[in-house]
N, C-alpha and C positions, 0 to 999 in steps of 0.2 A: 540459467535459462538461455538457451540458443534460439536463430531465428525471431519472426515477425513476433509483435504483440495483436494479437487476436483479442479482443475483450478487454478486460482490466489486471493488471497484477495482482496478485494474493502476501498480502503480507504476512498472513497468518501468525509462522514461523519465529517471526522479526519484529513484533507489535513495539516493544519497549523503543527499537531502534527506530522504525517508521514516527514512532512519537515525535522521536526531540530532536527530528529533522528541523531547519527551521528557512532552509534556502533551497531551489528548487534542484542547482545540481546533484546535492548531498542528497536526495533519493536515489539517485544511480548508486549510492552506494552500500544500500539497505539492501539484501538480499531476500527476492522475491521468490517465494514459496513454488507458485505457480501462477499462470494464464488461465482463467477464469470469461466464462463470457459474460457480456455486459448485465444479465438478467438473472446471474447466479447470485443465490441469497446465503451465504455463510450464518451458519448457525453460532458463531462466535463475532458475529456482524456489530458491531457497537458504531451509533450515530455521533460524529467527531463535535467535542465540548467546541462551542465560537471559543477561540484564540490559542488553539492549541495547533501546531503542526503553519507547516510554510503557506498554508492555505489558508491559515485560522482565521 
């Protein structure tokens, strides 16, 4: 993905890898699917389990 981020990244592609991220810079290194606007609802949308991922 080239250019600004408009919206939110899509990890779609990359779920496994976005998982077991666990620190913030190691997202830059999960390959984002696409730029997404903030209001777009992926039908593959799962609500993040509390303690999973660098946010958990």
């Amino acid at each position: 993905m080239n250019g600004p981020i408009m919206g939110m990244r899509c990890y779609r592609e990359a779920k496994e890898q976005y998982l077991a991220v666990r620190t913030e810079p190691d997202i830059w290194t999960v390959p984002a699917t696409e730029a997404v606007p903030e209001t777009y609802l992926c039908s593959q949308y799962q609500v993040r389990i509390p303690g999973t991922g660098y946010r958990g």
